[in-house]
C-alpha positions in Angstrom: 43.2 -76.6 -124.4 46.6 -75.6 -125.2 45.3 -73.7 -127.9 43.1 -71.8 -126.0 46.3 -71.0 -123.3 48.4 -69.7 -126.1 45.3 -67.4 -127.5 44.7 -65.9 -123.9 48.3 -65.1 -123.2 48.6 -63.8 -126.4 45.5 -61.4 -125.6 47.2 -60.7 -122.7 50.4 -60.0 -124.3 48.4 -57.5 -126.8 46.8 -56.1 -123.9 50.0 -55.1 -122.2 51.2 -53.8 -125.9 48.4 -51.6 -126.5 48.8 -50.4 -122.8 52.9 -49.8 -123.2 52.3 -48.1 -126.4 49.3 -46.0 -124.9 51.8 -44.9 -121.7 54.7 -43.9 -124.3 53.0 -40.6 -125.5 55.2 -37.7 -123.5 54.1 -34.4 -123.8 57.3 -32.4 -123.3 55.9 -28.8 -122.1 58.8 -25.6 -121.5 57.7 -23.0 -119.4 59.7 -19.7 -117.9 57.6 -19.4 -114.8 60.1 -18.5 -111.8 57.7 -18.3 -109.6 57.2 -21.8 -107.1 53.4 -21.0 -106.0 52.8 -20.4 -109.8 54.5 -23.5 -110.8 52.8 -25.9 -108.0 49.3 -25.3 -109.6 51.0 -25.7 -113.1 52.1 -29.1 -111.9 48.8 -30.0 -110.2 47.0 -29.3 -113.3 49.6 -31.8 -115.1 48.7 -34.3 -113.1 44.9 -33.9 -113.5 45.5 -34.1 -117.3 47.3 -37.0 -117.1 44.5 -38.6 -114.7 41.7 -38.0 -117.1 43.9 -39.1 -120.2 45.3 -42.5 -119.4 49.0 -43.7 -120.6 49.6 -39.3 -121.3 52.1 -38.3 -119.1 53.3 -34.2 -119.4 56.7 -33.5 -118.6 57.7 -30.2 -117.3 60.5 -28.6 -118.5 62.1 -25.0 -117.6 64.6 -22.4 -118.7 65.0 -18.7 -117.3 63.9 -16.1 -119.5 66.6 -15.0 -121.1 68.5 -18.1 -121.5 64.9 -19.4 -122.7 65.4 -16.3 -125.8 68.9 -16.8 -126.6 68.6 -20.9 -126.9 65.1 -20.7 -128.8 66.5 -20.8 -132.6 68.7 -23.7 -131.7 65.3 -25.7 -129.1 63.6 -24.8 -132.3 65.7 -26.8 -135.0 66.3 -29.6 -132.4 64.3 -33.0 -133.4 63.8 -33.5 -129.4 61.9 -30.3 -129.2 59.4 -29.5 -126.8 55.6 -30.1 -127.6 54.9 -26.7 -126.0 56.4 -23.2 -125.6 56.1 -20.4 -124.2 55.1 -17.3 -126.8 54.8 -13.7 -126.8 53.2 -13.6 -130.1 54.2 -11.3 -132.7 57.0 -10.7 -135.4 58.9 -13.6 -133.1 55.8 -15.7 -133.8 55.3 -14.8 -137.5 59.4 -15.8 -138.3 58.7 -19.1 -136.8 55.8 -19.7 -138.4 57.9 -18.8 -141.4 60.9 -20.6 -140.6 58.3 -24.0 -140.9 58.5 -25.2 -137.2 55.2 -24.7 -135.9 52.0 -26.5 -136.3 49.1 -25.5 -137.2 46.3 -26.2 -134.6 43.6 -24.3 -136.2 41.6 -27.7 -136.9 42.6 -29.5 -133.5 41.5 -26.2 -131.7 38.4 -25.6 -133.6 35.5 -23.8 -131.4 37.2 -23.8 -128.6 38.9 -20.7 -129.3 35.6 -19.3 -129.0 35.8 -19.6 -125.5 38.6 -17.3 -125.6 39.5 -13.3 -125.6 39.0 -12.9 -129.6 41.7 -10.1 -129.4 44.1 -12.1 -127.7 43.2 -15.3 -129.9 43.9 -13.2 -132.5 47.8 -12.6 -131.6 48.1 -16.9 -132.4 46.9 -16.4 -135.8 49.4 -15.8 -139.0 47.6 -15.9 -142.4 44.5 -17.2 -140.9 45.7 -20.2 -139.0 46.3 -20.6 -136.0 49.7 -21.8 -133.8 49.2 -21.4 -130.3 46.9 -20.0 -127.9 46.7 -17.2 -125.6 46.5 -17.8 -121.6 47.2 -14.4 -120.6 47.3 -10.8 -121.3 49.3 -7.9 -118.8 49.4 -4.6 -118.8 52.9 -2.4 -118.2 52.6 0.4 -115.4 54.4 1.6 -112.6 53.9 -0.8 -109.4 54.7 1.4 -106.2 55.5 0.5 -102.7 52.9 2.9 -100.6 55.5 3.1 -97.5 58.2 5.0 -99.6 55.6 7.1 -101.5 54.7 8.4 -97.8 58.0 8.7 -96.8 58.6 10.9 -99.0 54.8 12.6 -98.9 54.3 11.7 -103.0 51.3 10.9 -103.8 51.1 8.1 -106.2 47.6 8.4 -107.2 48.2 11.7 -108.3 50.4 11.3 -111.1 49.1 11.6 -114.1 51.4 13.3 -116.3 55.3 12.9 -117.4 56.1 16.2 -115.5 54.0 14.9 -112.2 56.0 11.4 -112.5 59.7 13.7 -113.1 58.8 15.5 -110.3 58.2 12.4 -107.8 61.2 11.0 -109.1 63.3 14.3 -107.6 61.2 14.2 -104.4 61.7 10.6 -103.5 65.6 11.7 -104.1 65.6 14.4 -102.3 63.7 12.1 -99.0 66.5 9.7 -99.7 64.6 6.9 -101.4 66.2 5.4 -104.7 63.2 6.0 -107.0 63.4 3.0 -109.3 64.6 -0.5 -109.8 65.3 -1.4 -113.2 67.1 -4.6 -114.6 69.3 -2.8 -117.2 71.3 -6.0 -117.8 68.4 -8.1 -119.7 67.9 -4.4 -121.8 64.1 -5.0 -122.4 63.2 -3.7 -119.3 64.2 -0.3 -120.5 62.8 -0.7 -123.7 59.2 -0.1 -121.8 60.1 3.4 -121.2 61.0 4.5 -124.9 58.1 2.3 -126.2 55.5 3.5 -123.8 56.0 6.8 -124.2 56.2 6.4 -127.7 52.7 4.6 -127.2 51.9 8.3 -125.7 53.2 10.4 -127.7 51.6 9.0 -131.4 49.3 6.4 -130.0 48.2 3.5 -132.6 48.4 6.1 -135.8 52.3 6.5 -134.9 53.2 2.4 -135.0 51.3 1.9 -138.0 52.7 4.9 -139.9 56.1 3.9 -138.6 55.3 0.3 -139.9 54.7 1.4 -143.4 57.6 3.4 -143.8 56.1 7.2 -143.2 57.0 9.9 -141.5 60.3 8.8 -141.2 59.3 5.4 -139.9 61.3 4.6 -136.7 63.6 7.7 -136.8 60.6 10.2 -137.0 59.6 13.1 -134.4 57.8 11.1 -132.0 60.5 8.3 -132.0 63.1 10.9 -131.4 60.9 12.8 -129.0 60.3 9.7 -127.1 63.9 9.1 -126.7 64.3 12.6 -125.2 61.8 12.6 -122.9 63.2 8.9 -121.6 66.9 10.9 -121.6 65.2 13.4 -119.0 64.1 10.9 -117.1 67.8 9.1 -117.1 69.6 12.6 -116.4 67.9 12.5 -113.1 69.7 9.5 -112.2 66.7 7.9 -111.0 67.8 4.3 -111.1 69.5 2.2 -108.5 73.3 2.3 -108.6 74.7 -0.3 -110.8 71.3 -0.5 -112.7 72.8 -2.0 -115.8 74.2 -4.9 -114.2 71.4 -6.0 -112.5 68.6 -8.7 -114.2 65.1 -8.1 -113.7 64.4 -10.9 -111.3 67.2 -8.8 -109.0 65.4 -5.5 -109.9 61.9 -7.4 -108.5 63.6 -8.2 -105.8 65.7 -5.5 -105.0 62.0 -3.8 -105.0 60.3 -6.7 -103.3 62.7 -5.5 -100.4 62.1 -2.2 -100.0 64.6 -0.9 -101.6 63.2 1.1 -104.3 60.1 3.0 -104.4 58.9 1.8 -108.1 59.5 -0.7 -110.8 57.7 0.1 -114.6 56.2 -3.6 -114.8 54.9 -6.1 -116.6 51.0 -6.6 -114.4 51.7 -10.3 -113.2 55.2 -8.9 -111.7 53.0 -7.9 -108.8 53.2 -11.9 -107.9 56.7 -12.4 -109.1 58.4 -9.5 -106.6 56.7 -11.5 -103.5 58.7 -14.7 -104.9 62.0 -13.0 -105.6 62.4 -10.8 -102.7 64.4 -12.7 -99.7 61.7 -13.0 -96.9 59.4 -14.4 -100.0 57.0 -12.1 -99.2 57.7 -8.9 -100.9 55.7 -5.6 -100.7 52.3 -7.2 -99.3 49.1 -6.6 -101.3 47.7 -3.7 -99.2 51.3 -1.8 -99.2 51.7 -2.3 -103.3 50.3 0.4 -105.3 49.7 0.9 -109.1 49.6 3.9 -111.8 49.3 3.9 -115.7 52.0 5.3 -117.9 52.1 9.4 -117.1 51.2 11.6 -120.2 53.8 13.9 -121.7 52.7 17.1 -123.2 51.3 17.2 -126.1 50.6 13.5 -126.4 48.5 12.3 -129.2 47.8 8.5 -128.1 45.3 7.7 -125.4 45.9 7.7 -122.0 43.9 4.6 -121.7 46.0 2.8 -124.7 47.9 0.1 -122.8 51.1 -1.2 -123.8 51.7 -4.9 -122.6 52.2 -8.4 -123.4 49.6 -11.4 -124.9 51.3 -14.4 -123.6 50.6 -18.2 -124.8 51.5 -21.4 -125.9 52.4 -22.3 -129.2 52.7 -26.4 -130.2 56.0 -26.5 -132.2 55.7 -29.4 -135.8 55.1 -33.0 -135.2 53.8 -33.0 -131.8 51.4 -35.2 -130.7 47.9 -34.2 -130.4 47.7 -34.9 -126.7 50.0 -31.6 -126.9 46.8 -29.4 -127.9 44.7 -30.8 -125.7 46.5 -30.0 -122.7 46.7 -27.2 -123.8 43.1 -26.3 -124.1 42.9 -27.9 -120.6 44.8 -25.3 -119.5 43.3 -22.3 -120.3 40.0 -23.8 -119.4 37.4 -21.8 -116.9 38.8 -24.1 -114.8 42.1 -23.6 -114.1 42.1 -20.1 -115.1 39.8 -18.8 -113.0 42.5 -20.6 -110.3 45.4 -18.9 -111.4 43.2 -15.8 -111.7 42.0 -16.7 -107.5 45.8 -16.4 -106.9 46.6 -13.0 -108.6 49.1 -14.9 -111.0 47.5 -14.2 -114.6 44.9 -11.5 -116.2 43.1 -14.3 -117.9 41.9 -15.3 -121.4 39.1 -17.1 -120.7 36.1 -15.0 -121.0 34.6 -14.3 -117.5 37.3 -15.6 -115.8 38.5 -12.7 -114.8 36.1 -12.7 -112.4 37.8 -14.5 -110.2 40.7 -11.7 -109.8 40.6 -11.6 -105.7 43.3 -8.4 -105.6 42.0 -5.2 -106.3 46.0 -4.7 -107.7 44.7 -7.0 -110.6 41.1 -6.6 -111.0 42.2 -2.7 -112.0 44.9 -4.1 -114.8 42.3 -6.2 -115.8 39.8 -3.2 -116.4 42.1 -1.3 -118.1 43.3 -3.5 -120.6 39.4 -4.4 -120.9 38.8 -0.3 -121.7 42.2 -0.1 -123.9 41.0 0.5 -127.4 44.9 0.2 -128.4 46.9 -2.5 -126.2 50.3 -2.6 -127.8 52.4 -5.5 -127.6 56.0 -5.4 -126.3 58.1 -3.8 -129.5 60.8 -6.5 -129.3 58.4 -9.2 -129.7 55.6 -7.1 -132.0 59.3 -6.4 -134.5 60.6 -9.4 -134.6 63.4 -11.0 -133.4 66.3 -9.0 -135.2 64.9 -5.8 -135.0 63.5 -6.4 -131.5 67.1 -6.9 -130.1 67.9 -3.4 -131.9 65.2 -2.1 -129.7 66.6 -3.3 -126.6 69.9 -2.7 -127.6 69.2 0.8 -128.3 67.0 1.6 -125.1 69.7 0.4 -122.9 72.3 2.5 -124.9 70.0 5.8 -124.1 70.1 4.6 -120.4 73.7 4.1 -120.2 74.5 7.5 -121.9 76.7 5.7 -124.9 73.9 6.8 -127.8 71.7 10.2 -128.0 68.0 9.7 -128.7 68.5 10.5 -132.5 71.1 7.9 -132.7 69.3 5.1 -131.2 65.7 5.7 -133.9 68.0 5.9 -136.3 69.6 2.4 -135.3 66.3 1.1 -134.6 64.9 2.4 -138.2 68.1 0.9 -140.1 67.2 -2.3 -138.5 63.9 -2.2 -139.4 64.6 -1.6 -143.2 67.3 -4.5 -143.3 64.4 -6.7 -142.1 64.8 -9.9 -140.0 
């Protein structure tokens, strides 16, 4: 009888083991999502993971974006790393792919990926494997409040080309309306300006020349030109006052309140201004309006090319495989097509996008669907060293301390030293 005690406690006691141990796998997730709607459903989704996958428990972690870049090499290198990060793909995902702290998940993902935006799946892969997946794509434009455009009697569906957009900017002066918010302080903000029209100006043909070192690479004519035309735009003083010293969650919500008739801006921003403006409801759905990159003359890129982000999750070495599979959870139909509901995310998920409820959205969402060229963001597409050139540069342009010519030719030197 005895015997038979000791060998049920002792089942017990391996019982209670095998549950400990089961309960001890942590999936440490980081994300840079600022805004608390967004972030609720984030943590409701947690929760249903960990509901369906006994003793896995996924623990949120956050950091604001830029103090989320500047930390990243040292988060990286740390042996109490998250499972999960936040990605923009590109040359910053190919150096740390490089630098040997990233898993490959091409097994563990496996058809799923199927499920997915092949484009945008695409952006994960380096050498064939894959290191993350995508969850959402966006498209940069000009977000308008409708109430200043009428104020000043522009019409903001009627701008289609860089002269049309110049010319609004000196009529919403001239009615008293500061024409844009910009967050010169984080630099990449302003980088949209140079790289769109840059994006105009030589379309795909112009990157990939530049890339391979011809036609004077980064410091060539439509570089330069690009430069110029975004000097016009800053000799019209069309900024806020104090623009560099303002971050671009005060930019959203210096436009979420009114205060500014445009912001050039990532597509999901449209959410984000709401968040950050200080009623917390922003320029309303039916009062926000939305038009693609003006043309310059004598462009030779597309106006339909899009320039934008493709936005993921990459699972950094040694993580556990509960990591992927939360993953995969959350860019499931699912919960995408509920992000999607909310206006939040252009998803990934093929036909989720159906789900887009704001005409705002479901328009991004065509575009970047028509886009034959949808260009990522140049300091992420670069790399991490010449990226920061980029930025640098673009903000020196705006601030009047470096002519157009200077900055391609900073931004070409960078690019031959490499990163």
């Amino acid at each position: 009888m005895r015997f038979l005690t000791r060998l049920a406690l002792a089942a017990a006691g391996l019982t209670l083991a095998a549950g400990a141990a089961a309960a001890q796998t942590t999936v440490r997730w980081l994300h840079l999502e600022q805004n608390p709607a967004q972030v609720k459903i984030w943590e409701e989704v947690a929760r249903r993971f960990e509901a369906k996958n006994t003793g896995v428990k996924v623990e949120m972690q956050f950091l604001e974006n830029e103090a989320y870049k500047a930390k990243l090499p040292t988060i990286l290198q740390s042996k109490d790393r998250p499972h999960i990060l936040y990605s923009w793909a590109g040359g910053v995902l190919k150096a740390q792919v490089e630098a040997g702290v990233l898993e490959d998940v091409t097994n563990s993902v496996g058809a799923y990926k199927d499920n997915l935006s092949a484009s945008a799946v695409a952006a994960f892969a380096v050498d064939g494997k894959l290191y993350g997946l995508p969850y959402t794509v966006s498209q940069v434009g000009f977000m308008y409040n409708k109430d200043l455009f009428a104020k000043a009697g522009v019409d903001g569906g009627a701008i289609k080309t860089w002269d049309d957009f110049l010319a609004a900017v000196k009529t919403l002066k001239a009615a008293g309306v500061t024409p844009i918010a910009v967050g010169g302080q984080d630099k990449w903000p302003l980088h949209f300006y140079w790289t769109h029209l840059a994006v105009r100006l030589g379309g795909k043909p112009a990157f990939e020349a530049a890339l391979k070192g011809q036609d004077g690479g980064f410091e060539g004519e439509t570089f330069q030109k690009a430069g110029e035309l975004m000097k016009q735009l800053v000799d019209l003083e069309p900024f806020q006052n104090g623009f560099l010293g303002f971050k671009n969650q005060q930019a959203l919500g210096f436009f979420g309140d009114g205060k500014a008739a445009m912001n050039l801006a990532i597509s999901s921003h449209s959410a984000t201004q709401r968040a950050l403006a200080a009623d917390k409801k922003g320029i309303s759905e039916e009062k926000l309006g939305w038009f693609d990159f003006p043309m310059p003359a004598g462009g030779k890129g597309r106006s339909s090319d899009t320039l934008g982000g493709v936005n993921g999750w990459i699972i950094t070495k040694g993580a556990p495989k509960e990591a992927v599979e939360f993953v995969k959870f959350f860019i499931s139909d699912e919960v995408q097509r509920e992000l999607a509901k909310q206006n939040f995310i252009i998803p990934t998920f093929k036909g989720a996008e159906a789900a887009l409820s704001a005409a705002f959205m479901q328009n991004v969402a065509r575009n970047i669907a028509a886009s034959q060229y949808h260009q990522n963001f140049y300091d992420q597409d670069l790399g991490p060293s010449v990226g920061r050139v980029v930025n640098d540069a673009t903000a020196e342009i705006a601030g009047g301390s470096m002519t157009p010519k200077q900055a391609a030719k900073a931004i070409q030197d960078a690019f031959k030293q490499g990163n």
